[in-house]
C-alpha positions in Angstrom: -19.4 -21.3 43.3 -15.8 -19.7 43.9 -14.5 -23.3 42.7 -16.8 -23.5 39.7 -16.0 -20.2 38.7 -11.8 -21.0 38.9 -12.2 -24.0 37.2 -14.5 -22.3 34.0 -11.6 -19.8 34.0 -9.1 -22.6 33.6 -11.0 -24.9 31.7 -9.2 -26.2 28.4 -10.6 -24.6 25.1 -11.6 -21.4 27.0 -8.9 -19.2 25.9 -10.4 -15.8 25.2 -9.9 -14.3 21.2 -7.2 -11.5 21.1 -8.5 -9.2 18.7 -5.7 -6.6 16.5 -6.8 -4.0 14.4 -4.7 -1.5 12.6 -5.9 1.9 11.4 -6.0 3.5 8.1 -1.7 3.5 6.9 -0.9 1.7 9.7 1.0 -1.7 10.1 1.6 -4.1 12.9 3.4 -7.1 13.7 2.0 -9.9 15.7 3.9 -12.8 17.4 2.1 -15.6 17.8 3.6 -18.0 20.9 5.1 -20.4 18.3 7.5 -17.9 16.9 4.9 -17.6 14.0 4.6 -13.8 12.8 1.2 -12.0 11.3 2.1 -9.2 9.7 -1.4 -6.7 10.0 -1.9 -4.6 7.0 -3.6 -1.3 7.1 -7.1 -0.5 8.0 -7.8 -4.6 8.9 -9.0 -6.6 11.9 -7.3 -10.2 12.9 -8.5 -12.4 15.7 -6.5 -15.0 16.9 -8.3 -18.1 19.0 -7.5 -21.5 20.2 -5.7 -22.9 22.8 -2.9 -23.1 20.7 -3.5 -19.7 19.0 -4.7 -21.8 15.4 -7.7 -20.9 14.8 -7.6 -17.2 13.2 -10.4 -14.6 11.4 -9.2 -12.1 8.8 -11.2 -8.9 7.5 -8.9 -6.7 5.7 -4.8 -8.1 4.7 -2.2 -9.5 6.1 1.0 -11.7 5.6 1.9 -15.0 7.6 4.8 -16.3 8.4 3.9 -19.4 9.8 6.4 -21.6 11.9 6.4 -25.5 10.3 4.3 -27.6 12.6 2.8 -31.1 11.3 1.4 -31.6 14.6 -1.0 -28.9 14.4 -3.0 -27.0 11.6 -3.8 -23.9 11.5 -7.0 -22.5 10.2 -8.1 -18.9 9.0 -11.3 -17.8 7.9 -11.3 -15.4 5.3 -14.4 -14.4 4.5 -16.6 -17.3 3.0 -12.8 -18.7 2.4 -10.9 -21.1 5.2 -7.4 -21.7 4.9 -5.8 -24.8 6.4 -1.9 -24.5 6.5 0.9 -25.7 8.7 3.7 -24.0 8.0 4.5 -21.8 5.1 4.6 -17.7 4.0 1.3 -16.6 2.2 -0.7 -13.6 1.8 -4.4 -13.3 2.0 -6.5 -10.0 0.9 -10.2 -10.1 1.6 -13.1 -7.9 0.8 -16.8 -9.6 1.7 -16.9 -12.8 0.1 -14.2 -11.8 -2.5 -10.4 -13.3 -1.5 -7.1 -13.7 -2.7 -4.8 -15.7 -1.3 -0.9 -16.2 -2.0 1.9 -18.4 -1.8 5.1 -17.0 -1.5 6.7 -20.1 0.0 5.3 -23.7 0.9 1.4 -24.9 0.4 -2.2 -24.5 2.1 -5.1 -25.6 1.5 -8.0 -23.7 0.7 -11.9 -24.7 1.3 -15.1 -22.8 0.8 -18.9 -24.1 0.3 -18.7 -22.1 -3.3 -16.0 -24.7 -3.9 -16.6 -27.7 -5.1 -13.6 -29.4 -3.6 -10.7 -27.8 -1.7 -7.5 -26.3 -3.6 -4.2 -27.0 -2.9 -1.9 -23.9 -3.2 2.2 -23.8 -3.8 4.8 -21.5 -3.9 4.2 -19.0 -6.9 0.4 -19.4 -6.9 -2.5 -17.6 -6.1 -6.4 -18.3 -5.5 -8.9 -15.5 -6.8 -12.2 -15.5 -5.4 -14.5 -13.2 -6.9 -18.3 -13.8 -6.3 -19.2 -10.8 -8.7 -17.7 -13.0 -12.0 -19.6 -16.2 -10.0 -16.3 -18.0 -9.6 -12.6 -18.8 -8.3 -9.3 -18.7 -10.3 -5.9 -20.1 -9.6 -3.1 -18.6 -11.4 0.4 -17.4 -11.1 2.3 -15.2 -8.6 5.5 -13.9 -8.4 6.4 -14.7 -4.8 8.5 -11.1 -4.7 4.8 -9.9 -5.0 3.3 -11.6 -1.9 3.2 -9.7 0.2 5.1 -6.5 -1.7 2.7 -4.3 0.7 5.0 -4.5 3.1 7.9 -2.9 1.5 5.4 -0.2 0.2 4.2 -1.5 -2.6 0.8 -2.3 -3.9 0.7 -5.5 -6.8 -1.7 -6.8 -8.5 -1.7 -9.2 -11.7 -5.2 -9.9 -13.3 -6.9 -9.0 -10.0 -10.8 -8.4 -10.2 -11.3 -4.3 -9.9 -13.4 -4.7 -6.6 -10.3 -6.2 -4.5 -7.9 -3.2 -6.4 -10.5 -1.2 -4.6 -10.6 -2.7 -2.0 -6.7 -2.6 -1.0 -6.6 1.4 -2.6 -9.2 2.1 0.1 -7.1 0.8 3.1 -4.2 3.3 2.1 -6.1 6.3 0.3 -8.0 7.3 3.6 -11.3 7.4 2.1 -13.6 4.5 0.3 -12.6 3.8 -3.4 -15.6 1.6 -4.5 -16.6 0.2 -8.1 -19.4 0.6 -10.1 -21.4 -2.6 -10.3 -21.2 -2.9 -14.3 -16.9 -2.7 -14.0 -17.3 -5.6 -11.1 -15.9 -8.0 -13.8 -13.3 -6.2 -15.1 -9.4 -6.6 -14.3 -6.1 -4.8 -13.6 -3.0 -5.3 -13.2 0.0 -2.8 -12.3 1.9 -1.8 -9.4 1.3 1.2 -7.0 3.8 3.0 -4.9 1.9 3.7 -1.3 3.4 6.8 0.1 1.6 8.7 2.1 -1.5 7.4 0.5 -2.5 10.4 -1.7 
């Protein structure tokens, strides 16, 4: 039983998920053991999986600086949304089934069953996912804006008013939510975080 028991701990494809949260204006870096780096928004939950730390859940934002690999792929699951990449800088915001995801530098691959057929993203472009409209978008991104969370900044070009929300929640400190007949409608325009008032 002892023996059995070692070898289920060292079994390949056992590795336990490593979950990180952060709370409400809080950040956090993660380093992956590639030299990749996850940069955690506020108020969001990652968990990293795999044996080789590639197989990743995100609920909330964050950036990823992903070291080039075309031995392996790395795939995140953003709400309905999975993003294949192996080795670029993108951003991804999610809220339920509605996602944006951003290139600032190289290309993924996005996949969903509400897509007919997966999208390849580059530099300066950006998926929109927004079930309450009934489809996705892809347009373009300044890459200075993927991302621009980080420097304190909140961006958003032609961005469905439920992921504004969504992002203005995470810093406000309390729920900023959308009545259902605005759901379609857009903004763009930059905040400044601060303290989050």
């Amino acid at each position: 039983l002892a023996l059995a028991f070692g070898l289920s701990i060292f079994a390949p494809g056992r590795h336990a998920a490593v979950d990180y949260r952060t709370g409400p204006n809080e950040s956090r870096e993660i380093a992956l053991a590639d030299g990749s780096r996850i940069h955690l928004a506020s108020a969001s939950h990652l968990q990293v999986a795999g044996d080789r730390q590639d197989r990743l859940t995100i609920e909330g934002s964050a950036y990823f600086d992903i070291r080039h690999d075309p031995a392996r792929s790395m795939i995140i699951q953003a709400g309905d949304q999975q993003v294949s990449d192996i080795g670029t800088r993108f951003d991804i915001l999610t809220m339920g089934r509605a996602a944006r995801i951003a290139v600032a530098q190289g290309v993924v691959s996005v996949s969903s069953p509400s897509l007919a057929h997966a999208i390849t993203l580059g530099q300066g472009r950006q998926l929109i996912v927004n079930p309450a409209e009934g489809d996705a978008e892809v347009q373009t991104v300044q890459a200075t804006d993927v991302g621009a969370w980080r420097q304190g900044r909140l961006a958003w070009d032609n961005m469905p008013l439920p992921l504004v929300a969504a992002d203005i929640s995470r810093y406000a400190r309390r729920p900023v939510a959308v009545s259902p007949d605005l759901a379609g409608r857009r903004f763009s325009g930059v905040l400044v975080v601060g303290d989050g008032s």
